[in-house]
C-alpha positions in Angstrom: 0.0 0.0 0.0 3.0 2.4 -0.6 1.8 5.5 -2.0 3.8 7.7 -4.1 7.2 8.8 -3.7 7.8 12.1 -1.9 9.5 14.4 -5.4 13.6 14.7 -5.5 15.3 17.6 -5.3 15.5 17.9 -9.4 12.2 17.1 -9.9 9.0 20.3 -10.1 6.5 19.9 -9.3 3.5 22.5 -9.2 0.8 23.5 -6.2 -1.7 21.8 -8.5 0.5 18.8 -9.5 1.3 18.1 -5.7 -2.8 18.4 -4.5 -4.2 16.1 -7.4 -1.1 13.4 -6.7 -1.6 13.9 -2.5 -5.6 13.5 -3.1 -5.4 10.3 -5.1 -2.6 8.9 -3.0 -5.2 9.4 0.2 -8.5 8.5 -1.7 -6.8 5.1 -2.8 -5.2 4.4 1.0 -8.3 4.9 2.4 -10.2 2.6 -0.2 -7.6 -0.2 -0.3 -8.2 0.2 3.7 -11.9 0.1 3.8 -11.8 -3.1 1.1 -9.5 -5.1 3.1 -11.4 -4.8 6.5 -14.3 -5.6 4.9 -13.3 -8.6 3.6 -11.7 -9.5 6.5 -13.6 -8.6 9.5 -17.4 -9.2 10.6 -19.3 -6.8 12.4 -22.3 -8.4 13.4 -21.3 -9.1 17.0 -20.6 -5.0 17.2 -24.0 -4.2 15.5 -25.9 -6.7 17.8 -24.1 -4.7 21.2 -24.6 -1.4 19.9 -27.8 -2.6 19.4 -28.5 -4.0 23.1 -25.9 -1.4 24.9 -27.9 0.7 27.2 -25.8 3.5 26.5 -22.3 3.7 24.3 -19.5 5.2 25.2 -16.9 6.4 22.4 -13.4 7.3 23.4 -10.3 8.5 21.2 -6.8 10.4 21.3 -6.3 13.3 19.1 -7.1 13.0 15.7 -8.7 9.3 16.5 -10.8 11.0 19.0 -12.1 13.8 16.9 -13.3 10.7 14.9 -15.1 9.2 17.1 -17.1 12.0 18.2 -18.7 12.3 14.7 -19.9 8.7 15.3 -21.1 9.2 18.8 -23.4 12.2 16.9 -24.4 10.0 14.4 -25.4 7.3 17.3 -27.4 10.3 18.7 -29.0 10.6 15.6 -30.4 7.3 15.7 -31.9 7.7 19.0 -28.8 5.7 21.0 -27.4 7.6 24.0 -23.9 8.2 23.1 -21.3 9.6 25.7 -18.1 10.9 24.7 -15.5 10.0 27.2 -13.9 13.3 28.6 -16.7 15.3 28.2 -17.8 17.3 31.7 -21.5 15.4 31.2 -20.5 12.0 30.5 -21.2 9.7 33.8 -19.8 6.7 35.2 -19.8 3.8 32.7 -21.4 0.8 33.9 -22.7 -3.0 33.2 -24.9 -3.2 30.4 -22.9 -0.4 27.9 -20.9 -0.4 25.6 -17.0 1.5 25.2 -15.8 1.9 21.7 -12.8 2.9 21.7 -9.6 3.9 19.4 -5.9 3.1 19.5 -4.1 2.7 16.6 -1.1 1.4 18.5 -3.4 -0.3 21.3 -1.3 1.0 24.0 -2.3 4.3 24.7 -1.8 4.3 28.3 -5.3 6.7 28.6 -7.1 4.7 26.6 -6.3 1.3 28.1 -7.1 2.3 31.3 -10.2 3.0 30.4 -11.0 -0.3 28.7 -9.5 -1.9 31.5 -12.4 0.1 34.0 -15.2 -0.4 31.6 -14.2 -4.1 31.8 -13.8 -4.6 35.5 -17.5 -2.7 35.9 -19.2 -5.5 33.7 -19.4 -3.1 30.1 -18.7 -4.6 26.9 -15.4 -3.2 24.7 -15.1 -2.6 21.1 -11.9 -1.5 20.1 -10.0 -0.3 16.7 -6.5 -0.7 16.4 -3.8 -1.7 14.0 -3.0 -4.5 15.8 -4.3 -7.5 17.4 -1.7 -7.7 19.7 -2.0 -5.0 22.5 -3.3 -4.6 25.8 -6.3 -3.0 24.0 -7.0 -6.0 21.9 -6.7 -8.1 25.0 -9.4 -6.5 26.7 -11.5 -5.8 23.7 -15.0 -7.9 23.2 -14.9 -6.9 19.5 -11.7 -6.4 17.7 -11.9 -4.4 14.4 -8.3 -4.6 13.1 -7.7 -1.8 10.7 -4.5 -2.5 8.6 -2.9 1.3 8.8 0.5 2.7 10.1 0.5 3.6 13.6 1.6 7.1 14.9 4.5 6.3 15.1 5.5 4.1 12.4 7.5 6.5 9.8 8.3 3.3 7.7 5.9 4.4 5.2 5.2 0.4 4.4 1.5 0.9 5.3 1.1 4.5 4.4 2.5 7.3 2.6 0.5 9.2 4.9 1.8 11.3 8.1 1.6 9.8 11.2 -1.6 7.8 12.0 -3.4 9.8 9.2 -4.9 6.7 7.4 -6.0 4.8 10.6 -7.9 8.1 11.4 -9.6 8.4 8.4 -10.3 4.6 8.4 -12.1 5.2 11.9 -14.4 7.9 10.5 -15.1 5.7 7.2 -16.1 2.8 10.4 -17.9 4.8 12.6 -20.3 5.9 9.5 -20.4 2.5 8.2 -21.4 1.4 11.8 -24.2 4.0 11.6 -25.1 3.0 8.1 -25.9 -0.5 9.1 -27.5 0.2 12.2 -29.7 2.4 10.1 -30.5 0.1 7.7 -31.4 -2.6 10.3 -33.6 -0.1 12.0 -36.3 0.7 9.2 -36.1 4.3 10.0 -36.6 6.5 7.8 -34.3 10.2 7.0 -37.3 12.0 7.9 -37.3 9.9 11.2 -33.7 10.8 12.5 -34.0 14.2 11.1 -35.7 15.8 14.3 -32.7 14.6 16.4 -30.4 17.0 14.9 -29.4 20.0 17.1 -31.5 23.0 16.6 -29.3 24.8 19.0 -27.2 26.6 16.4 
C-alpha cells in the first residue's frame, strides 16, 4: 500500500501537481483500507451490542478521538445515548454499555485504562487498532483490526501518509459504516432521525 514517492530535489513539481497526486494517494489508501477490513472482518457481533448497549460510550486520542465524536453524533441521531468519554456530562460507565474505543497502537496508556475500568464494571469493549496484539485487543470484546500505520510508524510500508493519518480516516469511514448499518437494520426513515439533529445553532 505504498503510496507515491515524496518528489527529489530535481524534480517540479507545481501546487496543483502536488494536491491532485496527494488527493489520489489518500483517496486510494483509504479505499484499499476500507476493502480489506471488509473482507476480512465481521461486524455483526458489534451491530448486535450497539444494538443491546444501554448507553455507548466512544473514546479516542487526538485525531482518532475527533473521529469518534462524529460517530457518537451520528449514534445520537439514531436515537442511541452516546457519551463521549472526557466530556464534563458524560457519567460513570457501567454493566450493560458499551466503550468503543480507538488506539491505533493499542497501548495508549489513557485509553487502556479506560477499557481496562469499563471491563472490570461488567461493560462490553469494542476496540479499533492496528494491531491485534495490544493490551487493548486483550481487553477488547470486539476487535476491528484496521490494517494502517500507527503514529509512530515513519516506515511508510502501510502509508504514505503522516503519522496515523490513514487509521484516522479509516475510523471515521467505520464509525459511518457502523451507523449506516444500524440504520439500515432499524427501518427508520431520513425524515425519522432528522428531528434529532441540534436546533441549537
Amino acid at each position: 500500500m505504498r503510496g507515491r514517492a515524496p518528489p527529489r530535489d530535481d524534480e517540479v513539481v507545481t501546487t496543483d501537481d502536488a494536491f491532485a497526486a496527494s488527493l489520489r494517494l489518500v483517496s486510494g489508501e483509504v479505499a484499499a483500507v476500507a476493502d480489506a477490513v471488509a473482507s476480512e472482518s465481521s461486524a455483526d457481533g458489534i451491530l448486535v451490542d450497539i444494538e443491546n448497549a444501554n448507553r455507548l460510550f466512544l473514546l479516542g486520542a487526538g485525531r482518532s478521538g475527533l473521529a469518534l465524536r462524529m460517530t457518537a453524533m451520528r449514534l445520537m441521531h439514531l436515537g442511541l445515548t452516546a457519551h463521549v468519554v472526557g466530556e464534563t456530562t458524560t457519567p460513570a460507565i457501567a454493566e450493560g454499555d458499551l466503550l468503543i474505543a480507538a488506539s491505533g497502537s493499542g497501548t495508549t496508556a489513557g485509553i487502556v485504562r479506560s477499557a481496562e475500568t469499563a471491563a472490570k464494571v461488567g461493560a462490553r469493549i469494542v476496540a479499533l487498532s492496528t494491531t491485534d496484539s495490544s493490551p487493548l485487543a486483550d481487553v477488547a470484546d470486539h476487535l476491528l483490526v484496521i490494517p494502517a500505520a500507527a503514529k509512530l510508524d515513519r516506515s511508510g510500508e502501510a502509508s504514505a501518509q503522516y503519522a496515523g493519518s490513514l487509521f484516522e480516516q479509516a475510523v471515521v469511514l467505520v464509525g459511518d459504516a457502523l451507523f449506516h448499518a444500524l440504520w439500515q437494520r432499524s427501518g427508520a426513515s431520513a425524515d425519522e432521525l432528522w428531528p434529532r439533529h441540534t436546533n441549537l445553532e
